[in-house]
N, C-alpha and C positions, 0 to 999 in steps of 0.2 A: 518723221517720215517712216512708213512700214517696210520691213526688208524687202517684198515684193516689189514694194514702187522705187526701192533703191536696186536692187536686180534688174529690174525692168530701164532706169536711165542708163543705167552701165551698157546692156549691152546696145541702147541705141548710141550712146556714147563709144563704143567698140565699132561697132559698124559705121557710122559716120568717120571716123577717123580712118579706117581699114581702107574707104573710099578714098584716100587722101588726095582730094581735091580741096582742100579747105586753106587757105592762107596761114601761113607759119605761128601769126601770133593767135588765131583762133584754136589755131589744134594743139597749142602750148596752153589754151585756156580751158579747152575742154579735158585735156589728158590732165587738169591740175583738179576738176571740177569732178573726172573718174576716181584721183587720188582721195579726196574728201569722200565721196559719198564710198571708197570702199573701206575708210576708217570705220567712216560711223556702221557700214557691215558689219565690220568687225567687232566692235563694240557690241552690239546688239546681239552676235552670236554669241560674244564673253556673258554678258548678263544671260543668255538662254542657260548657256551650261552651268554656272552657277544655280541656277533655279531648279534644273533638271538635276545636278548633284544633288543638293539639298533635299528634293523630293525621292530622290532615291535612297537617299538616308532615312530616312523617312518609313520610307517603305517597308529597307532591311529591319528597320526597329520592328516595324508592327508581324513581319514576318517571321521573329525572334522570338515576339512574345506567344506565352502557349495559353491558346482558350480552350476553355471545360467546353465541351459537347455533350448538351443536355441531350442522350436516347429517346426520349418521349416526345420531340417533335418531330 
């Protein structure tokens, strides 16, 4: 599942509950069904930043190194 479409059930998940007209054991199941989808949020922004470090490592390397600037172009 994309974090957009996991953003996207939370907060209908948020507002159906906020509404609490739902029966005790549905909103016990829906608040356990928010609990899950905002692990795996989590997760996925852990994997983002991991990747966005790495690429910034990356980056500082290439920005480190010094290139010759040929004048004649």
């Amino acid at each position: 599942m994309k974090f957009e479409e996991i953003l996207d059930e939370l907060e209908n998940i948020s507002a159906t509950l906020e509404r609490g007209d739902l029966p005790l054991e549905e909103g016990i199941a829906l608040y356990n069904r928010g609990l899950e989808l905002s692990k795996e949020a989590i997760e996925i922004l852990k994997d983002g930043k991991g990747k966005i470090t790495l690429l910034s490592d990356e980056l500082g390397k290439l920005a480190d190194t010094a290139f010759e600037v040929n004048d004649n172009d």
